[in-house]
C-alpha positions as CSV (number, residue, x, y, z in Angstrom):
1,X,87.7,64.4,-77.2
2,X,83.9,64.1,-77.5
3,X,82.5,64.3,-81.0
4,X,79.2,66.5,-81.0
5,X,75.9,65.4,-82.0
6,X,74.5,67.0,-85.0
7,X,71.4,68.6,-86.3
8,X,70.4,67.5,-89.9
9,X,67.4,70.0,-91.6
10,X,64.9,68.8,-94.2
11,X,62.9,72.1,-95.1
12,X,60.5,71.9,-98.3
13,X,57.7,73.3,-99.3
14,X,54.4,71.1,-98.5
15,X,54.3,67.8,-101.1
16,X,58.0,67.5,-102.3
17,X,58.5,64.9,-99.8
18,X,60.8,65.8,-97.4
19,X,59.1,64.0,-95.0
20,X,59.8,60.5,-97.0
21,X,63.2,61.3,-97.1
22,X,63.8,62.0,-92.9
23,X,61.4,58.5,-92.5
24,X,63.8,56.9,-94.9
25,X,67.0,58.2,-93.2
26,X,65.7,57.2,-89.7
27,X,65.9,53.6,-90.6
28,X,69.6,53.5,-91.3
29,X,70.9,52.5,-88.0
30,X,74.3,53.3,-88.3
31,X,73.4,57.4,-88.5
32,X,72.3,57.0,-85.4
33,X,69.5,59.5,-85.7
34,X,66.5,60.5,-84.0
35,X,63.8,62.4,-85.1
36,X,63.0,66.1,-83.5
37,X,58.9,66.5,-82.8
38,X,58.0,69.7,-83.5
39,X,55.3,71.9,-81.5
40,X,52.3,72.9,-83.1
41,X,49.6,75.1,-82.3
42,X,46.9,73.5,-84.5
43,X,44.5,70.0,-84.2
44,X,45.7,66.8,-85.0
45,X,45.1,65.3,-88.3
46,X,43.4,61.9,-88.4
47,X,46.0,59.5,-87.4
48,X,48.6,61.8,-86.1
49,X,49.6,61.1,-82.4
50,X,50.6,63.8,-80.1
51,X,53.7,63.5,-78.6
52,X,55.0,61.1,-81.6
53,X,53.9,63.0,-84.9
54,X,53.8,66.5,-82.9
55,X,53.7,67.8,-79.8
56,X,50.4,69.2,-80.0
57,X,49.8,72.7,-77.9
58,X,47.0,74.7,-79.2
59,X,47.4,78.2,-80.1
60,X,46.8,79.4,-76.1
61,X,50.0,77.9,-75.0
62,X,52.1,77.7,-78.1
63,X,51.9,81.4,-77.2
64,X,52.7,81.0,-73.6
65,X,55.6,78.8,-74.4
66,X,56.8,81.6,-76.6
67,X,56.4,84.3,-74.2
68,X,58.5,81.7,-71.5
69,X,61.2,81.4,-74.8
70,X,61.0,77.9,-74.8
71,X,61.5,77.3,-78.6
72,X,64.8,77.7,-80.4
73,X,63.1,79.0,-83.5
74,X,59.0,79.0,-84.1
75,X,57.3,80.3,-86.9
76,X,53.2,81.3,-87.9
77,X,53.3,79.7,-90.9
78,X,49.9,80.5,-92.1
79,X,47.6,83.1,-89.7
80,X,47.0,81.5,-86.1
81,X,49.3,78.7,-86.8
82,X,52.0,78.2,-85.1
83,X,55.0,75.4,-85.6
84,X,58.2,75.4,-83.5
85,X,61.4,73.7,-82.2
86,X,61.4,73.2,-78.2
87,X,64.5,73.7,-76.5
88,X,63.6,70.9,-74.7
89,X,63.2,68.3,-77.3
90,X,67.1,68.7,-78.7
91,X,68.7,68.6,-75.0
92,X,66.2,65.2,-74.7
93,X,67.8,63.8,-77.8
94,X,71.5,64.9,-77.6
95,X,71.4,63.6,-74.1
96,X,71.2,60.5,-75.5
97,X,73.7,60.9,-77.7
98,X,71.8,61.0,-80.7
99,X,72.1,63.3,-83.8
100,X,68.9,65.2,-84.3
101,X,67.3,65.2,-88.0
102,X,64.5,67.9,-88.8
103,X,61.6,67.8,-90.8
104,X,60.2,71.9,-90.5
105,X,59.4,74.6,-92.8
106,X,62.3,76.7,-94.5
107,X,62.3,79.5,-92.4
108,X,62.6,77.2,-89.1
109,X,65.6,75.3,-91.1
110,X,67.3,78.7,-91.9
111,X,67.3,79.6,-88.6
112,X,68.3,76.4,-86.9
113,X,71.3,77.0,-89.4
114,X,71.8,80.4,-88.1
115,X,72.0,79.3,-84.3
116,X,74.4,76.3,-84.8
117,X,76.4,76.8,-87.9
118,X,79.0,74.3,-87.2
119,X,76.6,71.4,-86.4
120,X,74.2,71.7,-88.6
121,X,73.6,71.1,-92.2
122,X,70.5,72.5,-93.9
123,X,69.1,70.6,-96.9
124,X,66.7,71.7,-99.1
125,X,64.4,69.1,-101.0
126,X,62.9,70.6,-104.5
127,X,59.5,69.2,-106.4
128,X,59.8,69.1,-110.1
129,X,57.5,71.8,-110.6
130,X,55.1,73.9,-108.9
131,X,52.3,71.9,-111.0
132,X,53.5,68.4,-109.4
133,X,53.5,69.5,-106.1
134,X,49.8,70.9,-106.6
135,X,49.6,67.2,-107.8
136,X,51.0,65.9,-105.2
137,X,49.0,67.3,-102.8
138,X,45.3,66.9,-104.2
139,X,46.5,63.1,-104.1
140,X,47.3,63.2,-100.4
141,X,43.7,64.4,-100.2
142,X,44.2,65.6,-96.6
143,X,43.6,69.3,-97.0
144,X,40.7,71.2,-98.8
145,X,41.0,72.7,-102.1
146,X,41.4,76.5,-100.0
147,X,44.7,75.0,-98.3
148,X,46.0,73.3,-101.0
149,X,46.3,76.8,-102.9
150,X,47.5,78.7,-100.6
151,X,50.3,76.0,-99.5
152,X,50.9,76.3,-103.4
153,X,51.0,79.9,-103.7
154,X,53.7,79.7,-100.4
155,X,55.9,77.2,-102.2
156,X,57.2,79.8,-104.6
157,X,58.0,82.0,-102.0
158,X,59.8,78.7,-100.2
159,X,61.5,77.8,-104.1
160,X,63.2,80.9,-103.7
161,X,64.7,80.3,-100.6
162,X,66.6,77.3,-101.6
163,X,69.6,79.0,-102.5
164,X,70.6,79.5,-99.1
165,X,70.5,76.0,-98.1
166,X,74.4,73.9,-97.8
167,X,72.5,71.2,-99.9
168,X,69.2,71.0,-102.9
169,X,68.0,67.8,-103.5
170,X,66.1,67.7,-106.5
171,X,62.9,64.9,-106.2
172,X,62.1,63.6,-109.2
173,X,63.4,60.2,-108.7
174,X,62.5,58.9,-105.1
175,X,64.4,56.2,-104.9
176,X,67.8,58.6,-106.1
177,X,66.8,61.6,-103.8
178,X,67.0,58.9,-101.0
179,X,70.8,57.9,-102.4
180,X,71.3,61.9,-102.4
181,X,70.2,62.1,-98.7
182,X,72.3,59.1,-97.6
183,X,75.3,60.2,-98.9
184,X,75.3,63.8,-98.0
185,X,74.2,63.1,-94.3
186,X,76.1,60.2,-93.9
187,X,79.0,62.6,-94.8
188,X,78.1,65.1,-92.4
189,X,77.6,62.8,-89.7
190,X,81.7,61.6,-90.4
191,X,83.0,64.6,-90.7
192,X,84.2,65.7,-87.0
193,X,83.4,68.3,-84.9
194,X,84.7,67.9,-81.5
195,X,83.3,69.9,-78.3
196,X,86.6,71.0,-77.3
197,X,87.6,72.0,-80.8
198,X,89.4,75.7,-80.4
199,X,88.2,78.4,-83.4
């Protein structure tokens, strides 16, 4: 019998460093995990690659690739922007045997959950406070003052989400929300699910 790869979600809202956590997790070898590039409809960010950071499409064919149901779940996060899972990108990376960790908004994460119940665990990371990610993000000092409040105002709308999630990880302490993740994905990763497994 074959174990299956699995799918391991980080959803968030925008500064309560999800992101460090997946980077952190994709350096522990034995997890054997690889990271799934998302599509995007927007522009690059100075210093983000296409193809390694995103798979950068522009809003045009973001919506072609829709139409041609090439994602496994997509979402317009904020008006004309678009951020999705190819189907593509998870066949690339289970073919290699790998499991497949996510860094994507909540909605994406839920629905990733939704579509493979059984191989995947959803894990949702929690700021302090709506006050330290605002914090958070003015420090980043990537966005204007107009995006930072509105990815604010979403993040309550995300916080209340969380519930639904197998797993919260609550951020205060970095280096402890990294022991969190470790544990509860190394876990996951041990527990067995095989591909000939009957219901």
């Amino acid at each position: 019998m074959t174990a299956q790869p699995k799918l391991i979600v980080f959803s968030a809202p925008s500064g309560a460093g999800k992101t460090t956590l997946v980077r952190h997790l994709l350096n522990i070898e034995d997890l054997n995990l690889a990271f799934s590039i998302s599509a995007a409809s927007r522009e690059p960010r100075e210093g983000e690659v296409d193809e390694e950071d995103y798979y950068f499409l522009g809003i045009p064919e973001f919506k072609n690739r829709i139409r041609a149901n090439d994602f496994i779940e997509f979402e317009e996060v904020y008006k004309d922007q678009f951020y999705g899972t190819l189907k593509t990108e998870v066949e690339r990376l289970w073919a290699q045997g790998k499991n497949v960790i996510f860094d994507i908004d909540v909605v994406g994460g839920l629905r990733l959950k939704q579509k493979f119940p059984d191989r995947c665990i959803s894990i949702f990371v929690k700021p302090p406070s709506i006050n330290e990610l605002q914090i958070r993000l003015k420090k980043r000092k990537t966005e204007t003052e107009e995006k930072i409040a509105m990815r604010v105002a979403k993040a309550s709308t995300e916080m209340a989400t969380a519930p639904q999630f197998d797993v919260i990880i609550k951020n205060i302490d970095l280096d402890i929300a990294k022991q969190q993740a470790e544990t509860v994905v190394r876990s996951f990763i041990h527990k067995r699910v095989d591909i000939d497994e009957e219901e």
